[in-house]
C-alpha positions, -999 to +999 in steps of 0.1 A: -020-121+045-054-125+025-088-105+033-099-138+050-074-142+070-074-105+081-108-107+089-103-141+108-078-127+132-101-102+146-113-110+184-142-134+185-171-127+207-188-157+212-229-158+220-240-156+248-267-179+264-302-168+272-312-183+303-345-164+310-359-178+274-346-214+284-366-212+316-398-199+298-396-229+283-397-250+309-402-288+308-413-289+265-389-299+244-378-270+216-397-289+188-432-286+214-417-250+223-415-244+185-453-257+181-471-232+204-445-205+191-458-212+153-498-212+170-495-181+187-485-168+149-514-181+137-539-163+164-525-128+155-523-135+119-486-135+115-462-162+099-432-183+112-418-209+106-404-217+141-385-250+146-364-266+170-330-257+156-347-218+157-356-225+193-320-237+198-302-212+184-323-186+209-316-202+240-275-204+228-275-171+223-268-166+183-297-150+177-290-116+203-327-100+192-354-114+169-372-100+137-402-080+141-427-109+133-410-130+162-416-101+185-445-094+180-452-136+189-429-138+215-448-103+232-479-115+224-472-153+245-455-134+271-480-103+282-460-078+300-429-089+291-406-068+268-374-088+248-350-073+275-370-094+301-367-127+275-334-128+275-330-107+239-304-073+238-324-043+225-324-038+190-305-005+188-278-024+205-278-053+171-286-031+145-258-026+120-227-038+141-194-051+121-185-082+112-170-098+143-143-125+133-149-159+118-165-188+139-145-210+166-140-240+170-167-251+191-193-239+163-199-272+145-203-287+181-230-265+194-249-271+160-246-310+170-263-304+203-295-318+207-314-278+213-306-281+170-323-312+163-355-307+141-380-326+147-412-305+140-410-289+107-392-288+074-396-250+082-373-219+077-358-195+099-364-160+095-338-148+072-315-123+095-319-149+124-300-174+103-268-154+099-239-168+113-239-148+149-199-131+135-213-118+103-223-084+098-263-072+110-260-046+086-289-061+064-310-062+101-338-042+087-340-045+056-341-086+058-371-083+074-387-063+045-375-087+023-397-115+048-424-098+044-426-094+005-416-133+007-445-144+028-471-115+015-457-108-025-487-129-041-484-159-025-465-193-033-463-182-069-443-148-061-421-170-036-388-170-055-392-132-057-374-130-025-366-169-017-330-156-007-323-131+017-290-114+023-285-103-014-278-138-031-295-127-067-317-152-085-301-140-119-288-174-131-252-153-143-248-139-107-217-136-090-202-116-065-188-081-066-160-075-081-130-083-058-147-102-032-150-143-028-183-161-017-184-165+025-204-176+047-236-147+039-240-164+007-236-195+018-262-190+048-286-176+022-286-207+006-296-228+031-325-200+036-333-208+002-336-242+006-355-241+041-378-215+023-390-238-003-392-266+014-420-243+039-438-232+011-440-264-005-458-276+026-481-249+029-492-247-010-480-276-029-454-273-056-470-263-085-469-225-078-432-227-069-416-255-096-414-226-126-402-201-099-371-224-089-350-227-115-334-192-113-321-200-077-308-231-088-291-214-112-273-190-086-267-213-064-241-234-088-230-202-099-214-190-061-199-228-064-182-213-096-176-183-078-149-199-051-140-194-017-110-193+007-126-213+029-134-248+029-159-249+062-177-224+032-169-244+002-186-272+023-217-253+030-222-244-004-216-278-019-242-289+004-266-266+004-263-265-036-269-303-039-299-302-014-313-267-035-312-294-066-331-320-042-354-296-034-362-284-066-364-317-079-389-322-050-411-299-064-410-315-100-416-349-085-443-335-069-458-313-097-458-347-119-424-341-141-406-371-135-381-366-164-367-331-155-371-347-112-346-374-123-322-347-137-322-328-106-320-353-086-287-366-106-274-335-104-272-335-067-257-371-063-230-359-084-223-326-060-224-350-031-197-371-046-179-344-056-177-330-022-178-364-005-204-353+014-222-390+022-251-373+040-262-357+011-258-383-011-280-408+011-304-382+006-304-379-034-306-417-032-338-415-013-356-391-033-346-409-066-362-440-046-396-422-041-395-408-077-386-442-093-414-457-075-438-433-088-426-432-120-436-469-121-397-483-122-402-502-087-368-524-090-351-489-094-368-482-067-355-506-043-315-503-055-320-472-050-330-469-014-310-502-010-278-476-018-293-453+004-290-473+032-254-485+028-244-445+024-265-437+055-255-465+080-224-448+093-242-412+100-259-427+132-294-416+125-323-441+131-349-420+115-334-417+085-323-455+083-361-457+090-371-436+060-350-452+036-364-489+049-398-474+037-389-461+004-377-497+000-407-512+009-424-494-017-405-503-042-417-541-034-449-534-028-444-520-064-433-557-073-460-573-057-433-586-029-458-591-002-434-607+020-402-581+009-423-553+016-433-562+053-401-573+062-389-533+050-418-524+070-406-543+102-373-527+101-387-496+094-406-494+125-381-508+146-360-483+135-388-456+144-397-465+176-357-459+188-366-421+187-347-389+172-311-381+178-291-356+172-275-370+138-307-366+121-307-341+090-325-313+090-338-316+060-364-350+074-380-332+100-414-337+084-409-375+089-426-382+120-455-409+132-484-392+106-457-394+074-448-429+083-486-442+087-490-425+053-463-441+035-474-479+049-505-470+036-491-464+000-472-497+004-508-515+008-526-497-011-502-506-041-503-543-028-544-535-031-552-544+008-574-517+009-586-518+046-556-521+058-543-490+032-573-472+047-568-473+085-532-461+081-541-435+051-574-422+086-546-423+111-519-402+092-544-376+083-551-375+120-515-373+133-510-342+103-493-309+121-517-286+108-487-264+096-485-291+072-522-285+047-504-298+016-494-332+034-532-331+052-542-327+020-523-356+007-530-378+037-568-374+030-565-380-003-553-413-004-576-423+022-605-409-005-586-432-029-585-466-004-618-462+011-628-461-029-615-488-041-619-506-009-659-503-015-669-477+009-681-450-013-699-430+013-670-426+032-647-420-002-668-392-011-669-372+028-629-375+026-627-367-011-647-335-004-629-323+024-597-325+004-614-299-023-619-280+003-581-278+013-575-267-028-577-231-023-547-232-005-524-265-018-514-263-058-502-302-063-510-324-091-501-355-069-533-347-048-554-335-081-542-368-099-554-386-066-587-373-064-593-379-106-589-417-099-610-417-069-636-398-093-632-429-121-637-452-093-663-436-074-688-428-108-704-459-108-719-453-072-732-416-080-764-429-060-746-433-026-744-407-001-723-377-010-710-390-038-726-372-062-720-339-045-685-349-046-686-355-078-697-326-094-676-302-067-645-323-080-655-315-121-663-278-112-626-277-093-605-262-120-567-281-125-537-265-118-515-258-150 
């Protein structure tokens, strides 16, 4: 008999739901829930990046007691109240049990349910809430110290630092101890890895993280190396290695390196096919989509998302059928496809307006109403209908989650750049400013490339309102290397 199948064999203890958190909930829907539980953070100056799936995994019972940050939110929306009467076990009673058996078979099933659907936030979980609820708490505490240093070690730049919790290394030889295959910790720290960047990326921009990524990247394909006895595990780390690549690749396509974006990106279309895993490969196709069109290569562009949509048909989600109609639509309002590009818009819409489900992937939780009013508005701007490119540009900076400053940021920066060109300097210039404003905290060369073209177009009309002021904030603003 293996170790795996020893440790298999013990008695499983399946969670437990928590009705008393499931009725403090009441009528809002975990991705609302998850929204005032990430706004309470913010009035008592912690940081969490609360979703649906978290919210979910609560009221199932998988996480028995949170961290110390979610405590201290959950105590501080409930006065009174101590976790015993929300539903949690007292710590002392979680701290440092033993592992507990390998998952049933209901596991994959109560992941489908609709409680996991995220719909609110690329966000992360905290890292000893994400363990699989039969792996060993040992690392209880000290995961939480390892949180902290995360979200307080100097910021976006520090973040791989501690991107993984649970002891995956970022040293790009890494491999487990001697004697003992990859399971599901590693694997679950991957996915943290993945949820982490994909948080800080919407709170700072990628700039600060792209040079920090690598190393994870790195470890990541070398636990694939590593093996398993399991395949649920060998799954899980296909996946979540392919979608590390996407992400990563994300932060290049974002930091303006197209060439070393496309390399990622390839990288993780060939781990899909090697695993078969067509969810993941819809997804590489999309984000090679979106970087082909901004790379300027708009026929690429719609094969690409053209592909997507063929992989994705049979996984049953609207929303990402509606995604990949847009990144089609850009690529022929990249061609100058007028009537191309609103027909992709039609069906992207349509597809929208039939709602989430629960075979939507976690990892397009951001796309929501304000992400798909920005996108059209990229699709006109590039077919140079400015007005039209500038109402949708107002009304996706308006629908922004807060949570979300780099994509605020974003939002009003192509606004800036449509109300420009669409002759309404004045206007350019209040929106332009406000996104300098928002540069403290966001590091993105998207938005700083953004905001230099809106400055070319905008020097002529130094004399209108604000637009000098704008002006010389913007060549004061130093560029992010």
């Amino acid at each position: 008999m293996t170790s795996s199948e020893a440790t298999s064999s013990q008695p499983q203890r399946p969670p437990r739901p928590n009705p008393a958190f499931r009725r403090l909930r009441g009528a809002r829907s975990p991705a609302e829930f998850a929204a005032e539980v990430r706004r309470a953070a913010r009035e008592i100056g912690e940081q969490v990046s609360c979703d649906a799936r978290y919210i979910g995994r609560v009221e199932a019972g998988e996480i028995r007691c949170p961290n110390y940050a979610y405590e201290r939110v959950f105590l501080h929306m409930f006065p009174g109240r101590t976790l015993t009467d929300l539903g949690f076990s007292p710590r002392s009673a979680v701290r440092g049990r033993g592992s507990r058996g390998a998952p049933g078979p209901d596991e994959h099933t109560r992941l489908a349910s609709p409680a996991y659907a995220t719909s609110e936030t690329r966000g992360a979980h905290d890292p000893y809430d994400t363990q699989d609820p039969y792996e060993k708490h040992d690392n209880y505490e000290e995961s939480d110290v390892l949180r902290r240093a995360f979200m307080t070690g100097g910021g976006a730049t520090m973040a791989a630092a501690s991107l993984v919790p649970f002891g995956l290394t970022l040293d790009a030889g890494a491999a487990p101890l001697p004697g003992r295959r990859v399971g599901a910790g590693e694997a679950g720290a991957l996915e943290e890895a993945v949820r982490r960047i994909r948080l800080l990326d919407d709170r700072h921009g990628a700039d600060g993280l792209y040079r920090r990524a690598a190393a994870p990247l790195r470890a990541a394909y070398a636990l694939l190396d590593a093996g398993t006895t399991r395949r649920t595990t060998a799954d899980r780390l296909h996946s979540g290695a392919g979608e590390l690549a996407i992400s990563v690749g994300w932060l290049a396509h974002d930091s303006g390196r197209f060439d070393d974006a496309r390399s990622h990106y390839a990288e993780a279309l060939a781990t899909a096919r090697m695993a078969g895993d067509a969810a993941l490969e819809a997804h590489a196709f999309c984000n090679t989509a979106f970087l082909a069109r901004d790379a300027g290569r708009p026929r690429e562009a719609v094969r690409a998302a053209q592909a997507a949509q063929r992989i994705a048909r049979p996984l049953g989600s609207d929303r990402l059928m509606s995604l990949l109609a847009l990144r089609e639509a850009g690529g022929w309002a990249g061609l100058a496809d007028r009537t191309g590009c609103e027909q992709a818009l039609a069906r992207a819409h349509a597809l929208f307006e039939r709602g989430p489900s629960d075979a939507d992937p976690e990892w397009m939780s951001f796309y929501g109403a304000a992400e798909l009013a920005l996108l059209e508005a990229q699709c006109w701007s590039a077919l140079g209908d400015w007005p039209r490119a500038a109402r949708h540009a107002a009304r996706a900076a308006h629908l922004q989650d807060p949570h979300f400053t780099r994509n605020i940021a974003l939002c009003t920066a192509e606004l800036a750049d449509d109300l420009a060109r669409g002759g309404r300097p004045d206007e350019a210039a209040a929106a332009g400013l406000r996104v300098l404003d928002l540069l403290g905290e966001v590091q993105s060369s998207r938005v700083q490339t953004m905001l230099a073209g809106t400055a070319r177009v905008l020097l002529p009309h130094r004399r209108a309102s604000g637009v000098s002021q704008f002006l010389e904030k913007h060549a004061s603003t130093p560029r992010v290397g």
